[in-house]
C-alpha positions in Angstrom: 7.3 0.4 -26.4 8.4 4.4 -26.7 8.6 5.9 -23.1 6.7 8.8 -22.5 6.9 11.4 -19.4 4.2 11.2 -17.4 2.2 14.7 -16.7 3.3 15.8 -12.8 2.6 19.7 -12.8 -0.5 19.7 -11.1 2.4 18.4 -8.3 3.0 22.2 -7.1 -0.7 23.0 -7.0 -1.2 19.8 -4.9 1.5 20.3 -2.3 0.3 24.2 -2.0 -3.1 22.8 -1.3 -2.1 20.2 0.9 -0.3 22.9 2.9 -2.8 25.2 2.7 -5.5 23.1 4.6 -3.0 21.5 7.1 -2.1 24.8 8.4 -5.8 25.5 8.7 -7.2 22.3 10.5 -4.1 22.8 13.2 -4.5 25.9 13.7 -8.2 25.8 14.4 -8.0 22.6 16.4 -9.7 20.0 13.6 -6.9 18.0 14.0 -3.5 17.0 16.5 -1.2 16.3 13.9 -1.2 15.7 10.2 0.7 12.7 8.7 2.2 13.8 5.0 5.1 13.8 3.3 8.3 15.6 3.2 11.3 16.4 1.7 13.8 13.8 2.2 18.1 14.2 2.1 18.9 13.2 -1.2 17.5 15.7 -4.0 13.6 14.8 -5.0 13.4 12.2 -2.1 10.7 12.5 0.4 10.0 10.8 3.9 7.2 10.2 6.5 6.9 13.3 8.5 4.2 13.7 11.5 3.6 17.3 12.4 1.8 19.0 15.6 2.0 22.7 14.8 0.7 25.0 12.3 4.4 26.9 11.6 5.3 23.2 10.3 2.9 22.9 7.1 5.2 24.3 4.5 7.6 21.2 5.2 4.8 18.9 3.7 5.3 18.0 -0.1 3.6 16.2 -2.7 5.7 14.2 -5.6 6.4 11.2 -7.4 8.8 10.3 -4.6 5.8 9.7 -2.4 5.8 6.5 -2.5 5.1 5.4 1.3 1.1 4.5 2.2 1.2 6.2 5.6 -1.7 4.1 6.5 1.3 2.1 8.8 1.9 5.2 11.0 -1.6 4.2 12.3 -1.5 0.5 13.3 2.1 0.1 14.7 4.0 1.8 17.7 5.1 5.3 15.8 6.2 7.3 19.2 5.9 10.5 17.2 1.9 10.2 16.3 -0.2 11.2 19.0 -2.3 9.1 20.7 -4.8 11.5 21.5 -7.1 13.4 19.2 -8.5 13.4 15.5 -5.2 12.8 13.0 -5.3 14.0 9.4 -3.5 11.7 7.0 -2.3 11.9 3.4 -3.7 9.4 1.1 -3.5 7.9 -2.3 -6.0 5.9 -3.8 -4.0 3.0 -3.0 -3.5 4.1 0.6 -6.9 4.4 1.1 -8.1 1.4 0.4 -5.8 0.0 3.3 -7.2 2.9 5.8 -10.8 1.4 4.6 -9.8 -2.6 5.1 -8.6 -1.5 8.7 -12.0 0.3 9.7 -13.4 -2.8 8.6 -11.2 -4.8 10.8 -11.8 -2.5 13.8 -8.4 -1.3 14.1 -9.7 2.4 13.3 -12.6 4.3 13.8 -13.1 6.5 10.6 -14.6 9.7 12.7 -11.1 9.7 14.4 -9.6 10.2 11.0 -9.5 13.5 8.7 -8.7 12.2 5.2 -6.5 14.6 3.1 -7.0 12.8 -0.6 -4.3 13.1 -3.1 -5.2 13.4 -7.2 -2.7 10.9 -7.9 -0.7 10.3 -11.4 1.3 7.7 -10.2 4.5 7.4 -7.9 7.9 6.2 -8.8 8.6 2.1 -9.0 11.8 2.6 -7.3 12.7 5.6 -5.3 16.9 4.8 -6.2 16.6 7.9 -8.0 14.0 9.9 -6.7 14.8 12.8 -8.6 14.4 11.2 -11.8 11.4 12.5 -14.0 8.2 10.1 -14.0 7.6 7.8 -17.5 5.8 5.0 -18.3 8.7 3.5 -17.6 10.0 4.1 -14.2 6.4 4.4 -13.0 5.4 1.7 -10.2 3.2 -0.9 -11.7 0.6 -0.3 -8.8 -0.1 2.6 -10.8 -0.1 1.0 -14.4 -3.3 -0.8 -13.4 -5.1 2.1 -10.8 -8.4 2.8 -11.9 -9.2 5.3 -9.3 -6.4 8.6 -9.7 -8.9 10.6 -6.9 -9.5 8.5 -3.6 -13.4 8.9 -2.8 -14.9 9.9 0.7 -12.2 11.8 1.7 -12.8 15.2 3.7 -10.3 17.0 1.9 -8.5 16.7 -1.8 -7.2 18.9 -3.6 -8.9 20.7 -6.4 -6.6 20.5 -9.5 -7.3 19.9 -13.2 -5.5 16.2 -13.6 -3.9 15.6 -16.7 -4.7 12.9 -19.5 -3.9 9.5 -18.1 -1.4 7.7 -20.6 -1.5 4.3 -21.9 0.3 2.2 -19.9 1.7 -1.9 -20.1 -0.9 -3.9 -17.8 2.7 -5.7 -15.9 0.9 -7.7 -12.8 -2.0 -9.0 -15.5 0.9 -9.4 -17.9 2.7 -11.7 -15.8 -0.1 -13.4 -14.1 -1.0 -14.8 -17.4 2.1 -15.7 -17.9 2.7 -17.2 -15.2 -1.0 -18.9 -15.4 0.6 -20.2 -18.8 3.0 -22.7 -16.9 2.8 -26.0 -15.7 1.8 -26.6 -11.6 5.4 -27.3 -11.5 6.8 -25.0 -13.7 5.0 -22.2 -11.5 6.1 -23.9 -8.4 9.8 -24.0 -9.6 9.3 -20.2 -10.5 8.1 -19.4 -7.1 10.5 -21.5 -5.3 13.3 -19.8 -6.9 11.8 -16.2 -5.6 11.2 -17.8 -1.9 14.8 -18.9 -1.6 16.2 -15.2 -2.4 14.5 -14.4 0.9 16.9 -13.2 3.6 13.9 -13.0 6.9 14.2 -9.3 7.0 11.2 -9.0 7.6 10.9 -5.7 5.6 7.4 -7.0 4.1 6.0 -7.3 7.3 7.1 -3.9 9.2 5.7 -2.0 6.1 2.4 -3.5 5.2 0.0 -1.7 7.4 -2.0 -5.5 8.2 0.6 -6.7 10.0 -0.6 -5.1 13.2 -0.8 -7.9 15.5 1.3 -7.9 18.4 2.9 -11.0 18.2 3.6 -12.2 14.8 3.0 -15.8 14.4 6.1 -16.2 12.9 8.1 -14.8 16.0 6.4 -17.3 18.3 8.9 -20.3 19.2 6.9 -22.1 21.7 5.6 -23.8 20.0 7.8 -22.3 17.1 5.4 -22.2 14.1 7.8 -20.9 11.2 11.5 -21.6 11.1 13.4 -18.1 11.4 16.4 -18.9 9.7 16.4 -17.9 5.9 16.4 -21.7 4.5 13.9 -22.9 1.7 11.3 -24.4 3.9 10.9 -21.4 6.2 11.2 -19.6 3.5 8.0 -20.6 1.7 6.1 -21.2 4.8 6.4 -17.8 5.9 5.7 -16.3 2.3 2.5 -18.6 1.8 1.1 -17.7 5.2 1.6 -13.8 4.9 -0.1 -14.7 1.5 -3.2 -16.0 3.3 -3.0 -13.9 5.7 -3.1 -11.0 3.3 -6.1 -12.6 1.0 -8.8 -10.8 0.5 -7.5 -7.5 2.6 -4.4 -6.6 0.5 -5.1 -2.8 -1.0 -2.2 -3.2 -3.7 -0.3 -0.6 -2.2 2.7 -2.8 -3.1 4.9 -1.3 -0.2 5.9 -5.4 0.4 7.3 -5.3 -3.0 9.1 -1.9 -2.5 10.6 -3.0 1.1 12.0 -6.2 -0.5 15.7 -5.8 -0.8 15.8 -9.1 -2.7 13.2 -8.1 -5.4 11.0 -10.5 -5.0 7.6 -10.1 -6.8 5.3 -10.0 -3.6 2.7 -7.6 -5.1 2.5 -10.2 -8.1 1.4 -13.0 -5.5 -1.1 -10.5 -3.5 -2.4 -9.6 -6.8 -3.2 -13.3 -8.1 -4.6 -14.0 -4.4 -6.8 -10.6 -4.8 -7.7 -11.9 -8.1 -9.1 -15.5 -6.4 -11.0 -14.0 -3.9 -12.7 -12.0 -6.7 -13.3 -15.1 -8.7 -14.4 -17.5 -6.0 -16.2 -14.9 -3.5 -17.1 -11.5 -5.8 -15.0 -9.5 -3.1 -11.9 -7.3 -3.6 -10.4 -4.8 -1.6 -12.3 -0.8 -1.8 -13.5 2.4 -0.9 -16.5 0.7 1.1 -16.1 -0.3 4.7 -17.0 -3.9 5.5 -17.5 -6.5 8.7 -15.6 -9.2 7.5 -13.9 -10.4 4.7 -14.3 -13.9 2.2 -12.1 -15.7 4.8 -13.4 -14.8 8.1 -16.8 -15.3 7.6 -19.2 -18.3 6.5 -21.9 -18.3 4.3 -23.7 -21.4 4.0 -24.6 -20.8 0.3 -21.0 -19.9 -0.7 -19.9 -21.7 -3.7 -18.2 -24.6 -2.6 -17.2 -26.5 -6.2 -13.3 -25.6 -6.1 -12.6 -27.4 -2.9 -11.6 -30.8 -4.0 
């Protein structure tokens, strides 16, 4: 299939806008700090930035290159975000469903938020070359499937005249039927072979913003629950438990996938999981707050015919 460049110049109007209103809400008190995006060291990177003062707002960018969901900066021990006081954060469509599945889980209070939305046209699969202009090629495959370009309910976004959305290969439905295609143990060989490229970095966990306990299980070692070194049976324990951990609460932001510096298809697994849920329960991951999820909560009239 031809490449085509994907539209990005409503980029400059966003960033301008995005500017525009953080300088206003710290200057008038709305908010302590504003979580965006900045530029990064390399040319066209960006990177995480948490700013306090008004004088600060034309460091905050919008690009391609902005691939991080900032909803992580919220849930783990950043000792740059305030504790104190309303915070304004950045948000794709994508990120927003994880800020969502967290006010669900009573991890934030939504009137403690100010929600600065982003009219998205995708981010960059790989941020290697982050100056690199944005195709239907390089583009992350989040976005190839993202049916909502302008996160809903936020108190700020941008007004900008997106452009048309291109065509683009559906890759995670692609390969789910592929992989759907197999044999039980032709899958299982598949994912067996991904597991055991796994080095226990970790990486997955530190970026995905539900991975906000404390104590992971998976640190614990009395009793030890999952074996820490990188070998084949740890390996897949670990992967399967984040996987059922993740069930029914993943947003698809894909940062997992992103963080993984052995390339292993995590988002492909979260989205066959998300795709489950769907089938078995009728519940995905969205832009509507909820008490509990599929897996932490009982229905007695749930359908019960796939347990064998």
């Amino acid at each position: 299939m031809q490449s085509d460049t994907v539209d990005t110049s409503c980029h400059a109007a966003i960033t301008e806008a995005v500017r525009t209103e953080a300088r206003r809400i710290l200057s008038d008190g709305t908010v302590t700090a504003v979580i965006g995006y900045a530029a990064g060291r390399r040319k066209g990177s960006t990177q995480p930035i948490v700013i306090t003062f008004a004088d600060d707002a034309d460091k905050l960018i919008f690009s391609a290159a902005c691939v991080n969901n900032l909803a992580v900066y919220l849930t783990k021990a950043k000792k740059d975000v305030p504790k104190t006081g309303k915070l304004a954060v950045v948000v794709k469509s994508c990120d927003l469903k994880a800020l969502v599945g967290l006010m669900g889980e009573a991890q934030l209070k939504r009137e403690d938020l100010y929600l600065i939305g982003i009219p998205c046209t995708g981010v960059l699969g790989s941020v290697l070359q982050p100056a690199a202009v944005l195709t239907t090629d390089n583009i992350a495959s989040k976005c190839c499937e993202c049916a909502e370009r302008l996160p809903p309910g936020c108190d700020f976004v941008p007004s900008v005249d997106l452009p048309r959305q291109l065509r683009f290969e559906q890759r995670y439905t692609d390969e789910i039927a592929r992989l759907e295609a197999m044999s039980p143990a032709e899958r299982w060989e598949y994912w067996k072979e991904q597991f055991s490229k796994c080095i226990k970095c970790y990486a997955c966990r530190q970026v995905c913003p539900f991975c906000f306990c404390e104590q992971c299980l998976c640190d614990r070692n009395r009793p030890q629950m999952v074996e820490q070194t990188p070998r084949p049976a740890g390996n897949t324990a670990w992967h399967l438990v984040r996987a059922m951990h993740l069930a029914g609460r993943c947003a698809g932001c894909a940062e997992c996938e992103r963080a993984c510096p052995m390339d292993i298809p995590l988002n492909l697994l979260n989205r066959k999981m998300a795709r489950e849920l769907k089938a078995l329960f009728d519940s995905e991951a969205g832009f509507e707050v909820r008490d509990k999820g599929p897996l932490n909560s009982y229905d007695e009239h749930d359908d019960q015919s796939f347990i064998r």
